[in-house]
PAKOL-121359 format. One record per residue (C-alpha): residue in three letters; y, z, x. Coordinates in steps of 0.25 Angstrom, whole numbers, plus 2048, in hexadecimal, padded with zeros to 3 digits. Layout:
residues N
+-----+-----+-----+-----+
!  aa !   Y !   Z !   X !
+-----+-----+-----+-----+
! ALA !   Y !   Z !   X !
...
+-----+-----+-----+-----+
This chain:
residues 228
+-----+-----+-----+-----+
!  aa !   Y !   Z !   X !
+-----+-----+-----+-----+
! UNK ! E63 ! 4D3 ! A12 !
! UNK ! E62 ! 4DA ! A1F !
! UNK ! E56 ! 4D2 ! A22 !
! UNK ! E5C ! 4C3 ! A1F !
! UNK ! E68 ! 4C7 ! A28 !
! UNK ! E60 ! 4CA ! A34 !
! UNK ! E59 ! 4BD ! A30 !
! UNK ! E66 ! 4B7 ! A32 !
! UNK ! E6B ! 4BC ! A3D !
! UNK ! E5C ! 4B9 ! A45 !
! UNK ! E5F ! 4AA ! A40 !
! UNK ! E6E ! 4AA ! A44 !
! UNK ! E69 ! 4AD ! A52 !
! UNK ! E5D ! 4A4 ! A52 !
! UNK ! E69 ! 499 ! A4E !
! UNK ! E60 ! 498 ! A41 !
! UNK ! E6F ! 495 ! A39 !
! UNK ! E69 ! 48F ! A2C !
! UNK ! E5F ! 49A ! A2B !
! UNK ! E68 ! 4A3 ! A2F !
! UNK ! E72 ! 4A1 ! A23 !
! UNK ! E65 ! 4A1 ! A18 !
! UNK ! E62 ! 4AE ! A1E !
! UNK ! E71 ! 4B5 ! A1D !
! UNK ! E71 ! 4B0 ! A0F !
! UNK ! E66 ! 4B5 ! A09 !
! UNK ! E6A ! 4C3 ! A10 !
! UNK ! E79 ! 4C0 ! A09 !
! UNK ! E72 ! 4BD ! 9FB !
! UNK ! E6C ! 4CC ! 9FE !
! UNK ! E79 ! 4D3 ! A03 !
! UNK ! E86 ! 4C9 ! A03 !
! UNK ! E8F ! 4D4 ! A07 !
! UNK ! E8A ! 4D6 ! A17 !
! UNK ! E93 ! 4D3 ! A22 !
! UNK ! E87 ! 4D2 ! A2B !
! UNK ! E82 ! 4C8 ! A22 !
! UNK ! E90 ! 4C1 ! A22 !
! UNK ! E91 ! 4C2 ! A32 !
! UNK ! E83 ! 4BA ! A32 !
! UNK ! E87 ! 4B0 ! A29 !
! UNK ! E94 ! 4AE ! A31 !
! UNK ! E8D ! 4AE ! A3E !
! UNK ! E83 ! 4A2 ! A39 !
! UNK ! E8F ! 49A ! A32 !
! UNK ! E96 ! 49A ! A41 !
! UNK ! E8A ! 494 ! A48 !
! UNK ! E89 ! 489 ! A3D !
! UNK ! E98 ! 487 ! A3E !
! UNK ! E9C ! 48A ! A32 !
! UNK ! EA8 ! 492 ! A34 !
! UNK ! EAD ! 495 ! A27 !
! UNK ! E9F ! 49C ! A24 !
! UNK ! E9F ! 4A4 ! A2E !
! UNK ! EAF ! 4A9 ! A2D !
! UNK ! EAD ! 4AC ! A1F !
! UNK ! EA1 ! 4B5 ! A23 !
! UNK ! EA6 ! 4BB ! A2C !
! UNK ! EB1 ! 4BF ! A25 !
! UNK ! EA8 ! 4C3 ! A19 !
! UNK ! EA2 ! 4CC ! A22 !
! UNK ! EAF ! 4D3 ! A27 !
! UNK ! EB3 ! 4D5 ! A18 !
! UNK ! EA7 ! 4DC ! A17 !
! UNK ! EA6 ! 4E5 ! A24 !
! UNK ! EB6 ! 4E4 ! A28 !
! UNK ! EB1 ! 4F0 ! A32 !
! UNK ! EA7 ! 4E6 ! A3B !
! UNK ! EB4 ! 4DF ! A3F !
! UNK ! EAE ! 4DD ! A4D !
! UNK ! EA3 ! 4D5 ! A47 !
! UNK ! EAC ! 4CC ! A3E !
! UNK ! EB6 ! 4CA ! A4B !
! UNK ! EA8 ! 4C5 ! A54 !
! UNK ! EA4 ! 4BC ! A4A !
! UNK ! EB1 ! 4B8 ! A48 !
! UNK ! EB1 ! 4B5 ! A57 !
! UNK ! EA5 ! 4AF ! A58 !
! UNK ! EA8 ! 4A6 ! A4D !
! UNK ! EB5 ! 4A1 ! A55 !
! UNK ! EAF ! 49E ! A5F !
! UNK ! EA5 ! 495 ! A58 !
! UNK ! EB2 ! 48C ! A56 !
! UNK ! EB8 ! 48D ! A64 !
! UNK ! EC3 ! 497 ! A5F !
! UNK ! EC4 ! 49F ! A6C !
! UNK ! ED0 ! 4A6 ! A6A !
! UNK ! ECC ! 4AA ! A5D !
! UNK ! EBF ! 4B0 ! A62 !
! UNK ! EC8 ! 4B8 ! A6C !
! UNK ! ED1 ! 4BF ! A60 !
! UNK ! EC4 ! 4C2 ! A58 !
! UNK ! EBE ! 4C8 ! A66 !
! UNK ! ECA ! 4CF ! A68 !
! UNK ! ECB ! 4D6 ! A5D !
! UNK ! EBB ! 4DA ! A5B !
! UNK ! EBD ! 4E0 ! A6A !
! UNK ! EC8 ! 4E6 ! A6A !
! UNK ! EC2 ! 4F0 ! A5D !
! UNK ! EB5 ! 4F1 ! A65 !
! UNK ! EB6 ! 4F4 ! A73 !
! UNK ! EA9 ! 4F5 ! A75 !
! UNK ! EA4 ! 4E9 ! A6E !
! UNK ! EA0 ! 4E0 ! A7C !
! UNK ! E99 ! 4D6 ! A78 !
! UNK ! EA6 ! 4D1 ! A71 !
! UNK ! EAF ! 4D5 ! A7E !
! UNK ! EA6 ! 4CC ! A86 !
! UNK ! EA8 ! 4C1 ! A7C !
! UNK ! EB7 ! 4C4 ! A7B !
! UNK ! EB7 ! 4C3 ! A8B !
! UNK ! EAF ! 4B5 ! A8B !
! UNK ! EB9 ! 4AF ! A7F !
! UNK ! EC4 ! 4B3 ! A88 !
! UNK ! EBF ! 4AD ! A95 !
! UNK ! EBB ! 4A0 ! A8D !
! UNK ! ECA ! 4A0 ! A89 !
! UNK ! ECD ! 4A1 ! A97 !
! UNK ! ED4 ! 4B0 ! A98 !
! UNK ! ECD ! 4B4 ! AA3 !
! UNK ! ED4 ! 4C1 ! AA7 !
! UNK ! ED3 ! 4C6 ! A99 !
! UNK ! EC6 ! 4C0 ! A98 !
! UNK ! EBF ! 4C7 ! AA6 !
! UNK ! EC4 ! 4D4 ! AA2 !
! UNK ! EBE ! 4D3 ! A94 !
! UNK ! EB2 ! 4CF ! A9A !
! UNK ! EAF ! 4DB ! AA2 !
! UNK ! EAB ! 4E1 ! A95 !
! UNK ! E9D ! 4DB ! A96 !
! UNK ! E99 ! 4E4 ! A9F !
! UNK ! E9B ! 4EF ! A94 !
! UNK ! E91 ! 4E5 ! A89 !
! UNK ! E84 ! 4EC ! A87 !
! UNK ! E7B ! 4E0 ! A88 !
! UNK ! E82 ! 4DA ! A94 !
! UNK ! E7F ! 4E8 ! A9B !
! UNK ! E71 ! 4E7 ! A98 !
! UNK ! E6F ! 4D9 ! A9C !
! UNK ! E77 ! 4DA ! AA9 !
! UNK ! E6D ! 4E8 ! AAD !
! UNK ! E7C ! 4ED ! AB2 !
! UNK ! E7B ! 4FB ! ABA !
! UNK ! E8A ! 501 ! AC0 !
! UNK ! E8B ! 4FE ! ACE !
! UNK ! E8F ! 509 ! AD6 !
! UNK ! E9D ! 500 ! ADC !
! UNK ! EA6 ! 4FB ! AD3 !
! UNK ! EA9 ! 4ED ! ACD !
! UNK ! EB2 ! 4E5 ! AD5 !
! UNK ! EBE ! 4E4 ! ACE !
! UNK ! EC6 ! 4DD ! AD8 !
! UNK ! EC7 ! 4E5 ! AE4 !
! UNK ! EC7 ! 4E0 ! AF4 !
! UNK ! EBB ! 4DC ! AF8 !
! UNK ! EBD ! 4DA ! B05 !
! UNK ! EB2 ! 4E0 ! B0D !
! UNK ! EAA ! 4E5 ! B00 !
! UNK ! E9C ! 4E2 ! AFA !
! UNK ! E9D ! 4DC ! AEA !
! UNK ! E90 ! 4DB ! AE2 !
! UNK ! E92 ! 4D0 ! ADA !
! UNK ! E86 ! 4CE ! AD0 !
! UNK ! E85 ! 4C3 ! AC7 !
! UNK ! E87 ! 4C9 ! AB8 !
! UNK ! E83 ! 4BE ! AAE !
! UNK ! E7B ! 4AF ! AAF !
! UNK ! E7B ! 4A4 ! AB9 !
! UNK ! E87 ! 49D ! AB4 !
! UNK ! E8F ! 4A8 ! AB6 !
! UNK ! E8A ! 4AC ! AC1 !
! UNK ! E8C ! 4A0 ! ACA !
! UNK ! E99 ! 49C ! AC2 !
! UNK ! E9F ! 4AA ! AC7 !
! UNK ! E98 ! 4AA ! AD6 !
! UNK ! EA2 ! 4A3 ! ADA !
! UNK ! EAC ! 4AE ! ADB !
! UNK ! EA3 ! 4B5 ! AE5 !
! UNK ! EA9 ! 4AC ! AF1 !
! UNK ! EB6 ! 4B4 ! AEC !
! UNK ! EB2 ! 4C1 ! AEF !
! UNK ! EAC ! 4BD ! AFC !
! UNK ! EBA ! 4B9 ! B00 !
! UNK ! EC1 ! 4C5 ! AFB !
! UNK ! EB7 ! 4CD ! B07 !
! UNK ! EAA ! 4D0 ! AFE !
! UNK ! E9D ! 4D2 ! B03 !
! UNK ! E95 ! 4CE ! AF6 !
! UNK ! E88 ! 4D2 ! AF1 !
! UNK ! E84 ! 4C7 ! AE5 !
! UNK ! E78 ! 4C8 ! ADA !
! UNK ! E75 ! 4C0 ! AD1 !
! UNK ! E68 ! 4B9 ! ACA !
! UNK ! E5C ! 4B8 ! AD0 !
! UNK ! E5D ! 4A8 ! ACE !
! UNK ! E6C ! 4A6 ! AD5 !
! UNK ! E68 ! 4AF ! AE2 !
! UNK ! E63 ! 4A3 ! AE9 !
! UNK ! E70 ! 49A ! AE7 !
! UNK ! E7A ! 4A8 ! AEA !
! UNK ! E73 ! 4AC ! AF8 !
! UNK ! E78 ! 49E ! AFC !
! UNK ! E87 ! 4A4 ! AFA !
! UNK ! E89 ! 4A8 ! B09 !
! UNK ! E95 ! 4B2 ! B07 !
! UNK ! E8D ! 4BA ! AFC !
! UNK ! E86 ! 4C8 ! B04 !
! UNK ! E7A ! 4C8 ! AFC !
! UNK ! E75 ! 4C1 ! AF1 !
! UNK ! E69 ! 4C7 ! AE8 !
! UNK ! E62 ! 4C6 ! AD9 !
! UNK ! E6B ! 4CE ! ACF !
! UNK ! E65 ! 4DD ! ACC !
! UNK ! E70 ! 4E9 ! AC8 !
! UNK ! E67 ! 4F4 ! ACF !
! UNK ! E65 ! 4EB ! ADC !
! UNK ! E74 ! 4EC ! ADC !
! UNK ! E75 ! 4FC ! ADD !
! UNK ! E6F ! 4FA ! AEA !
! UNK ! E7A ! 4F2 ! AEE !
! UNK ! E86 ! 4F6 ! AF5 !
! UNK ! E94 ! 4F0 ! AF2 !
! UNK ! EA1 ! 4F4 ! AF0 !
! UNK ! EA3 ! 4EC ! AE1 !
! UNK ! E9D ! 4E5 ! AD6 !
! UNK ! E9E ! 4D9 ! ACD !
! UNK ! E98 ! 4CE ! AC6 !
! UNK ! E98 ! 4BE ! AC5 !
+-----+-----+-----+-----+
């Protein structure tokens, strides 16, 4: 069985649908009482849009493992989401962080959902949890910086690094904060790709303006920290 259900799950994400039903039945003939069998099934009857399917499997695959709650409640949010169901994404979000703290991947989803929704104080501070997920870490080379994060304090007459934290869109969507800092007295220190240095050494009130490196920046000296 165990073979078919990584078959299915390799087709799933390949967006081979058909296949991948063909394969999660063969494996159900083998073992009809699998939650993980019944959490694949439902994952591929969402992408086909078939949302009975996959509610009723996913439902299967609570009965069977009632304590994988947090995988029912993801699926579950997922599956909402598929319809436009927002706010029922948000109570299934809810509920699987508030029994698992530390699951971030779904804080950072529960902090998007929110912003989408357009509850942007609740949703910025549930955002900060990104910075906690494991594979954003690795992907943003983070090192602790020996001044601390600007968390609103006067500027004037202080040097901020700002340093852009994720891709293009977001960073040139958020740049254009940075002219408010300058007028609140800060002398700013930006980095950001390699690609974008160009356009930003054309932005007269920014100090300097260089390619994005997280060791680079312990040379720097600045009184805060933050990102676009």
């Amino acid at each position: 069985m165990e073979l078919w259900l990584q078959l299915g799950q390799a087709l799933t994400s390949a967006a081979r649908y058909d296949e991948a039903l063909d394969s999660y039945h063969k494996a159900k003939l083998l073992f009809p009482k699998s939650a993980r069998l019944r959490y694949g099934l439902g994952s591929v009857h969402r992408q086909l849009g078939n949302i009975d399917q996959a509610h009723s499997n996913y439902e299967e695959a609570l009965s069977l493992e009632p304590e994988e709650r947090f995988d029912y409640l993801t699926n579950m949010a997922h599956l909402c989401e598929s319809q436009g169901l927002y706010e029922q994404v948000l109570v299934c979000l809810d509920e699987a962080v508030t029994n698992s703290p530390a699951a971030y991947g779904a804080r950072v989803w529960y902090a998007e959902m929110l912003l989408r929704l357009g509850r942007f104080q609740q949703g910025w501070s549930e955002y900060e949890y990104r910075q906690h997920y494991p594979s954003w870490v690795a992907a943003m080379g983070r090192c602790e910086f020996a001044s601390p994060r600007w968390a609103g304090e006067s500027l004037n007459g202080k040097t901020i690094l700002v340093y852009a934290e994720q891709g293009f869109d977001d960073c040139l969507q958020f740049s254009r904060y940075l002219h408010v800092l300058r007028e609140q007295g800060a002398r700013i220190i930006f980095y950001c790709d390699r690609e974008l240095v160009a356009l930003f050494k054309n932005v007269s009130f920014l100090h300097k303006v260089e390619v994005k490196s997280y060791q680079n920046a312990l040379t720097e000296t600045f009184d805060f920290h933050g990102s676009s």
